[in-house]
LUMMIVEX-211943 format. One line per 3 residues: number of its first residue (from 1); their letters; for each residue x, y, z of N, C-alpha, C. Coordinates in steps of 0.001 Angstrom, whole numbers, always signed. Layout:
NUM> A> X:Y:Z:X:Y:Z:X:Y:Z | ... $
//
This chain:
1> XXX> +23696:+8560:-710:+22715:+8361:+335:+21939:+7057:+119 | +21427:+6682:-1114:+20456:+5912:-1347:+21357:+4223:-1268 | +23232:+4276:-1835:+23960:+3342:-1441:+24251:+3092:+122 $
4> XXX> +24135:+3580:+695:+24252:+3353:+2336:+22686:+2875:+2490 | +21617:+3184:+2097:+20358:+2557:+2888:+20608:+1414:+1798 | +20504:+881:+590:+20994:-197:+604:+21812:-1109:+1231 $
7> XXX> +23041:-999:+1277:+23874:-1524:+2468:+22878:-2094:+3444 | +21783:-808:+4217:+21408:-1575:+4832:+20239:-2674:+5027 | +19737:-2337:+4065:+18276:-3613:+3489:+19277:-5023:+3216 $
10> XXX> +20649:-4654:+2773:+21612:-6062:+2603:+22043:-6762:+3654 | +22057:-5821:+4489:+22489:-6098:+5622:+21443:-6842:+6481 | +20750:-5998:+6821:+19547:-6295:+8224:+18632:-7238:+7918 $
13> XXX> +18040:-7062:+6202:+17257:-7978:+5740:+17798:-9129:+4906 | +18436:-9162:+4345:+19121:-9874:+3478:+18127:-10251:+2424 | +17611:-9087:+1646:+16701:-9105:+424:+17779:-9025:-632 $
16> XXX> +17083:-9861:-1841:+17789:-9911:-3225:+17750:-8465:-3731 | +18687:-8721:-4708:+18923:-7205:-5588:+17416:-6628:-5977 | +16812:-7115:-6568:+15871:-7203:-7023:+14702:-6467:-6021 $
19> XXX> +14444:-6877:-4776:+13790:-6472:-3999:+13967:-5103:-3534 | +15473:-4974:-3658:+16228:-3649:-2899:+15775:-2970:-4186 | +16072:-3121:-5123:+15589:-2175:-6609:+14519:-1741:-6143 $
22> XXX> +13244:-2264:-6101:+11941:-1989:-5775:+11798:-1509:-4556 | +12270:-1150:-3426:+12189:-487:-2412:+12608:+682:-2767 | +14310:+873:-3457:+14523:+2109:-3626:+13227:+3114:-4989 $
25> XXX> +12967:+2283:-5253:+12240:+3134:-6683:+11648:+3847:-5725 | +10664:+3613:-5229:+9903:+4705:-4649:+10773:+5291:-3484 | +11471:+5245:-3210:+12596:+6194:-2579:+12852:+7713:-2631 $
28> XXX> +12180:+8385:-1759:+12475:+10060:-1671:+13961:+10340:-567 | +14907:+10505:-1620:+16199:+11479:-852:+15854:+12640:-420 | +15980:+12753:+596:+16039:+13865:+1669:+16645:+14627:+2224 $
31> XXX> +17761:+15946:+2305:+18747:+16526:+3333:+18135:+17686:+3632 | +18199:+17967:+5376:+17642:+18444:+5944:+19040:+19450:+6655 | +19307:+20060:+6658:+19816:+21267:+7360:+19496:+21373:+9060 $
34> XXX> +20313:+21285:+9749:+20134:+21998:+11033:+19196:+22437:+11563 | +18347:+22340:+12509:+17164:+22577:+13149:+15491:+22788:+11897 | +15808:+22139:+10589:+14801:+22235:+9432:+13716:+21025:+10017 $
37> XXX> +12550:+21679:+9401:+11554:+21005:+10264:+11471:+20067:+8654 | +10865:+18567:+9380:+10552:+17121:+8607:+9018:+17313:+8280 | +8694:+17025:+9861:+7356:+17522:+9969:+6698:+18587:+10654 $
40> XXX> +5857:+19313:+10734:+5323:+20447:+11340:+3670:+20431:+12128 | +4113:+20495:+13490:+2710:+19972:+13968:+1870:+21078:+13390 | +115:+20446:+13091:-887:+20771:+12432:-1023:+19913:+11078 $
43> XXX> +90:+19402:+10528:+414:+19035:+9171:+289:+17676:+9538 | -333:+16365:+8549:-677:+15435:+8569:+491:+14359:+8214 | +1265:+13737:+8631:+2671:+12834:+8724:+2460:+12068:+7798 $
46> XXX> +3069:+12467:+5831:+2464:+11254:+5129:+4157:+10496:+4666 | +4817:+10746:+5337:+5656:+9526:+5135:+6351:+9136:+6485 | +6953:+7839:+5862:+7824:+6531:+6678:+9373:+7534:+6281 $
49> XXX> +9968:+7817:+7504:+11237:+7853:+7328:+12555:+6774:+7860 | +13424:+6906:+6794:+14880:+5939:+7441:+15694:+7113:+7350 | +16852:+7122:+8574:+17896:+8078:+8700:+18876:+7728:+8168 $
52> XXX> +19290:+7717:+7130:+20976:+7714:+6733:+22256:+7824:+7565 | +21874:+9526:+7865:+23164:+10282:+8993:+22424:+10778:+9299 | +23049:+11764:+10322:+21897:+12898:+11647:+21253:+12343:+12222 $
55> XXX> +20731:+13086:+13472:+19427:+13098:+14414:+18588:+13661:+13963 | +17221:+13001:+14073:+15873:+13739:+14114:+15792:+13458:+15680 | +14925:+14556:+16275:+13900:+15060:+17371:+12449:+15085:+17151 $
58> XXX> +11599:+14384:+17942:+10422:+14564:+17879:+9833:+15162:+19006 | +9339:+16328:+18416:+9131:+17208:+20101:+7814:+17927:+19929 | +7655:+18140:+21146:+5883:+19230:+20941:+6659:+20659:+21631 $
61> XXX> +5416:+21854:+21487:+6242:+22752:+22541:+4931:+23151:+23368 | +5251:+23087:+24584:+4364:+23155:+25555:+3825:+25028:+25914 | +2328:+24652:+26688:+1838:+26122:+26608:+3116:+27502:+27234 $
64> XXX> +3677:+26676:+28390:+4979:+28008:+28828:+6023:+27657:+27540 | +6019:+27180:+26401:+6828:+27471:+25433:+8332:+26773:+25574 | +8198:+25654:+26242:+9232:+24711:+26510:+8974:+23596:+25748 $
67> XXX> +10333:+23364:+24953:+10038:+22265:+24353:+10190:+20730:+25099 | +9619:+20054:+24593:+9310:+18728:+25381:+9587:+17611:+24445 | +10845:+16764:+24325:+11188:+16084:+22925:+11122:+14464:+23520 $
70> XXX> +10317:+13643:+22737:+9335:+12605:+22971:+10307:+11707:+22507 | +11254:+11682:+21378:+12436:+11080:+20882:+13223:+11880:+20142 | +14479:+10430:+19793:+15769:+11046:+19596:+15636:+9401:+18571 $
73> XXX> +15662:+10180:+16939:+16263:+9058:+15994:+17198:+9424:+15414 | +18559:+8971:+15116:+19159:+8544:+14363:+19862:+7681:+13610 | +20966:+7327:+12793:+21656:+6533:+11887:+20895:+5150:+11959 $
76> XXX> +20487:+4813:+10880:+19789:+3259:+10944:+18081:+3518:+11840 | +17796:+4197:+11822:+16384:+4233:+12394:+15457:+4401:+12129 | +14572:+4109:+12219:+12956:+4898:+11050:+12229:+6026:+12434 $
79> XXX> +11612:+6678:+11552:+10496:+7089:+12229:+9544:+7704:+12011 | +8498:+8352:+12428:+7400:+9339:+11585:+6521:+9816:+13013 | +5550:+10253:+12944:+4601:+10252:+13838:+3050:+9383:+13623 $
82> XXX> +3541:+8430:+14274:+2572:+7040:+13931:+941:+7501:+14050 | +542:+8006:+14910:-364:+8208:+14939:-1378:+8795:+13642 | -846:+10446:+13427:-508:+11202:+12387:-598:+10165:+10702 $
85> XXX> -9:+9677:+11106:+573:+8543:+9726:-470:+7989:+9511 | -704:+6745:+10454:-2306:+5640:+10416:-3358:+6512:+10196 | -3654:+7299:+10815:-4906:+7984:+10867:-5319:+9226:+10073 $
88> XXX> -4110:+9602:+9508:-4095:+10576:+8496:-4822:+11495:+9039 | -4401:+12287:+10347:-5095:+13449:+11031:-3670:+14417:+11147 | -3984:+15669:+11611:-2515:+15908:+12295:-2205:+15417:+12889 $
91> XXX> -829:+16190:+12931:+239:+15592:+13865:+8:+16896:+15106 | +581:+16010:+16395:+743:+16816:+17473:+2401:+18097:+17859 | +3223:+16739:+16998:+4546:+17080:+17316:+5161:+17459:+16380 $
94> XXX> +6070:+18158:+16099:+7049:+18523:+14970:+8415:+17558:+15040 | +8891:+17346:+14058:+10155:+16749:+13541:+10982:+17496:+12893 | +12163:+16972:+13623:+13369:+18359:+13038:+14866:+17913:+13314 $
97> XXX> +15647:+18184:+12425:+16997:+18012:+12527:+17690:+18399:+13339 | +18690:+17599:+14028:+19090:+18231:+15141:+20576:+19074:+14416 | +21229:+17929:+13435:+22338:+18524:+12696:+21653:+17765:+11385 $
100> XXX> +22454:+18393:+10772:+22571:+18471:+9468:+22112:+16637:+9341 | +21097:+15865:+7898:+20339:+14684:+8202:+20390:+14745:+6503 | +20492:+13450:+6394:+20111:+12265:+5482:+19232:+11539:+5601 $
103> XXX> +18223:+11320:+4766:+16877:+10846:+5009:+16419:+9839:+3956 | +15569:+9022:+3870:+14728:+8683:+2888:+13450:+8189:+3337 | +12951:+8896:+2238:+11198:+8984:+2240:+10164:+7827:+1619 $
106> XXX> +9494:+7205:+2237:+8179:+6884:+1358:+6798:+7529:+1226 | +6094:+7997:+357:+4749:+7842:+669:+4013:+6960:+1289 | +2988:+6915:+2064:+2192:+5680:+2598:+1446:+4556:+1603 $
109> XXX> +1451:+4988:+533:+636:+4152:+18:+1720:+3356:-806 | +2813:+4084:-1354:+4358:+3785:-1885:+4625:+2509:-729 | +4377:+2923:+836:+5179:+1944:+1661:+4018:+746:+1592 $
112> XXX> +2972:+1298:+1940:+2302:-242:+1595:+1831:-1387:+1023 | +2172:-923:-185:+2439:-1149:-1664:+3953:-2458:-1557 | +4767:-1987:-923:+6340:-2660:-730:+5969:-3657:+611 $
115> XXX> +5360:-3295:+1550:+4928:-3994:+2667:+3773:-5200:+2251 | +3220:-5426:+1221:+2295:-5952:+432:+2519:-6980:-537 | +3809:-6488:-1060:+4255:-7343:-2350:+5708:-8076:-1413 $
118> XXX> +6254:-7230:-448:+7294:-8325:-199:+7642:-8661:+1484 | +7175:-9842:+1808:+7351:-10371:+2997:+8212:-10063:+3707 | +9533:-10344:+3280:+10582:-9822:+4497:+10684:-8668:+4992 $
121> XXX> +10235:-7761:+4283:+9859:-6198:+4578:+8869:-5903:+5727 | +7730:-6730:+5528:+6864:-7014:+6489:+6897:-7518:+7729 | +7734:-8307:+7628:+8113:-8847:+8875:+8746:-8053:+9624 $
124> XXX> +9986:-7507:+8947:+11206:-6914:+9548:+10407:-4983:+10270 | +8966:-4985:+9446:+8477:-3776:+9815:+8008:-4109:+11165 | +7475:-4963:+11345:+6588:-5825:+12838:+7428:-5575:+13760 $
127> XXX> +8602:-6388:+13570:+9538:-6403:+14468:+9643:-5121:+14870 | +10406:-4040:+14033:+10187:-2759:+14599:+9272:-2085:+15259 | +8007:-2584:+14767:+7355:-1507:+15816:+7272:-2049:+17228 $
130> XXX> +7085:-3785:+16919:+7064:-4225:+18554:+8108:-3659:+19312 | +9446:-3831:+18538:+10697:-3216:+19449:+10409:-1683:+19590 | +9494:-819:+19220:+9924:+154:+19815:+8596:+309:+20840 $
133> XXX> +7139:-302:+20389:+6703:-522:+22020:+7159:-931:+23017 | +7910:-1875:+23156:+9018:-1974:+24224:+10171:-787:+24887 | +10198:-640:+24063:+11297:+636:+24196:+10484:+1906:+24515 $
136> XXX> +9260:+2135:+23669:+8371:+3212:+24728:+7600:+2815:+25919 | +7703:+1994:+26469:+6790:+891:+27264:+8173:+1136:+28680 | +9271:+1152:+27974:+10318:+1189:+29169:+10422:+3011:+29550 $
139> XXX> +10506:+3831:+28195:+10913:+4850:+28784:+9586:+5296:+29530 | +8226:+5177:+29161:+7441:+5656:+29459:+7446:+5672:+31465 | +8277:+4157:+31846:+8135:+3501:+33399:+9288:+4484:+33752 $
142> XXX> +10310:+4401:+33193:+11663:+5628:+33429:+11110:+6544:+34041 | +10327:+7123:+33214:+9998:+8781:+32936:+9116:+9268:+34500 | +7629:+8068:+34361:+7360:+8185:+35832:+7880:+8062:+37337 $
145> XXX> +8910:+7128:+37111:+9289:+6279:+38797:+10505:+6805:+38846 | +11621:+7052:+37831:+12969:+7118:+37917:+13086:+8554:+38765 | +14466:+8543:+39267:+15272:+9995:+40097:+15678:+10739:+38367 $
148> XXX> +15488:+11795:+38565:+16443:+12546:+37534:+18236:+11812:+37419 | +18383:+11563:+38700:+20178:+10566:+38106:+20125:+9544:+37205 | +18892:+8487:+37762:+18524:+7099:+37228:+17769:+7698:+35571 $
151> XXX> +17144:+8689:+36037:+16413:+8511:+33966:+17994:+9408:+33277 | +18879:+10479:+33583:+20231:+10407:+33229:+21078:+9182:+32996 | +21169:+8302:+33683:+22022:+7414:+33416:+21525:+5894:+32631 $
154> XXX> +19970:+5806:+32707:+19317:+5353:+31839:+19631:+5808:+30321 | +19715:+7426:+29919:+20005:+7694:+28938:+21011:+7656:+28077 | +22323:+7852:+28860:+23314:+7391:+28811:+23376:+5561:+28591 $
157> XXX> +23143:+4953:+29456:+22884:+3531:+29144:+22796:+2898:+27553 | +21458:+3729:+27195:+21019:+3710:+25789:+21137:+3944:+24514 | +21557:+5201:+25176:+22247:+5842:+24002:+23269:+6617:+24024 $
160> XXX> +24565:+5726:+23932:+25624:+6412:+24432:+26519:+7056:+23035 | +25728:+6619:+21682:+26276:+7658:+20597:+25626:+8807:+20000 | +24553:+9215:+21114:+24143:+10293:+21175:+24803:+11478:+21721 $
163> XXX> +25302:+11091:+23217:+25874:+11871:+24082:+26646:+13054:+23615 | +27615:+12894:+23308:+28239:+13968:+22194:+27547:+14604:+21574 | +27113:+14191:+20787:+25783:+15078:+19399:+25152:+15699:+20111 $
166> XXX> +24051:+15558:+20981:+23075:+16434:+21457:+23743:+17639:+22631 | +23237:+18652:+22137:+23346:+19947:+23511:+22454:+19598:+24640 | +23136:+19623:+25831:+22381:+19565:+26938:+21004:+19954:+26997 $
169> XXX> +20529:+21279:+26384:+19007:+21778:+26807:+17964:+20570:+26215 | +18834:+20160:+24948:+17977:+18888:+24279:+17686:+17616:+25351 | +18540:+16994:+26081:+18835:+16148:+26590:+18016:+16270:+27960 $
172> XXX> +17900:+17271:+28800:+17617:+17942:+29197:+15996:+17745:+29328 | +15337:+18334:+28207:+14050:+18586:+27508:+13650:+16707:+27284 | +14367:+16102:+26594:+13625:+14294:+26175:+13604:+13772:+28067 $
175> XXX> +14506:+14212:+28847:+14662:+13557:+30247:+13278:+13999:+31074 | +12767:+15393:+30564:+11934:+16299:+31474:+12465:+16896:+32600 | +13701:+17413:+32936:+13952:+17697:+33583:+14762:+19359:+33577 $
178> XXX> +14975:+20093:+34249:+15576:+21087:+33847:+17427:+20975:+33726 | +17776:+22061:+32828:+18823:+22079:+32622:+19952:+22268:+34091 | +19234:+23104:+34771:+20169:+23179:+35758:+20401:+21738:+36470 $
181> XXX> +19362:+20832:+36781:+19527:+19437:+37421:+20356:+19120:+36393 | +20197:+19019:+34777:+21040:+18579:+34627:+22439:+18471:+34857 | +23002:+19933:+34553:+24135:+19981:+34665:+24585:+19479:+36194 $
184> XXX> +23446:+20086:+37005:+24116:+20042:+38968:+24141:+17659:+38502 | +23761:+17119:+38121:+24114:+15519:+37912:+25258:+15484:+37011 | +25343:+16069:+35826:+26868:+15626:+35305:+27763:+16293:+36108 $
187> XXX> +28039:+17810:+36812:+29104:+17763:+37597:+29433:+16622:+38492 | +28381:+16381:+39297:+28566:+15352:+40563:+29028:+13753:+39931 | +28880:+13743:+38832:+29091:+12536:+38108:+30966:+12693:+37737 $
190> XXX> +31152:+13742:+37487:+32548:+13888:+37242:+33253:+13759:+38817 | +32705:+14099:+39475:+33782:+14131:+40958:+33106:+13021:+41793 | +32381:+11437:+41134:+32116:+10700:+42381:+33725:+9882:+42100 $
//
């Protein structure tokens, strides 16, 4: 596990051995089992995660007891519940495996500690979060204006090595829409 997230600090960042040493030290390996919760809303989000393998879901469950899933991370992705994290309050949402997950962990003070002592890390963290305000900045416009076809095929668009992996009710649930629209759009999608 911990040779594949190398790979990818070699890869994406192109940090010396040396640097990658010191990232992994404080390195928590992680495997998570099938629907095992990461995080648990009420509980305060104290680490930075990277996905190895698997999906994580970040979802709340609403008062009629429907879940409502805010994202979809996997392979090569970080995530946590930012809020939760910075502010060291609870969290709203729970985190959970969708299949079976490879993980690695930092503590916050572990990550800022590495974000502190080595620049390219820092940078390459920026970048991420700007890219994913963008990316919540888009789904957020999706979510309001789009047809249930258009935020479907938006999803598809995006993430098309999801498709497979996730069960419809999931897909379904991140779109806001019900399962039956769903399915009544992928039939009609098979016979245009």
């Amino acid at each position: 596990m911990l040779s594949e997230f190398k790979k990818y600090l070699s890869e994406y960042l192109g940090l010396p051995d040396e640097e990658i040493q010191s990232i992994l030290s404080s390195a928590i390996p992680r495997k998570l089992r099938r629907n095992e919760l990461l995080l648990q809303a009420g509980d305060v989000c104290r680490h930075k995660v990277f996905i190895v393998s698997g999906i994580l879901r970040t979802y709340s469950i609403g008062v009629n007891g429907n879940e409502h899933i805010v994202q979809f991370s996997s392979e090569k992705e970080w995530t946590l519940d930012i809020e939760s994290y910075d502010l060291e309050i609870p969290s709203i949402v729970n985190i959970a495996a969708v299949e079976p997950t490879e993980a690695v962990l930092w503590k916050k003070n572990d990550f800022n500690a590495l974000l502190a002592s080595l620049p390219l890390l820092k940078k390459y963290s920026e970048q991420l979060i700007s890219r994913k305000i963008y990316e919540n900045r888009q789904r957020l416009l999706t979510a309001i204006s789009a047809t249930p076809e258009e935020k479907y095929d938006d999803f598809i668009r995006n993430n098309p090595h999801l498709i497979a992996r996730l069960p419809l009710h999931m897909i379904a649930a991140y779109l806001g829409i019900s399962l039956k629209t769903l399915t009544r759009i992928r039939h009609a999608q098979l016979y245009r």
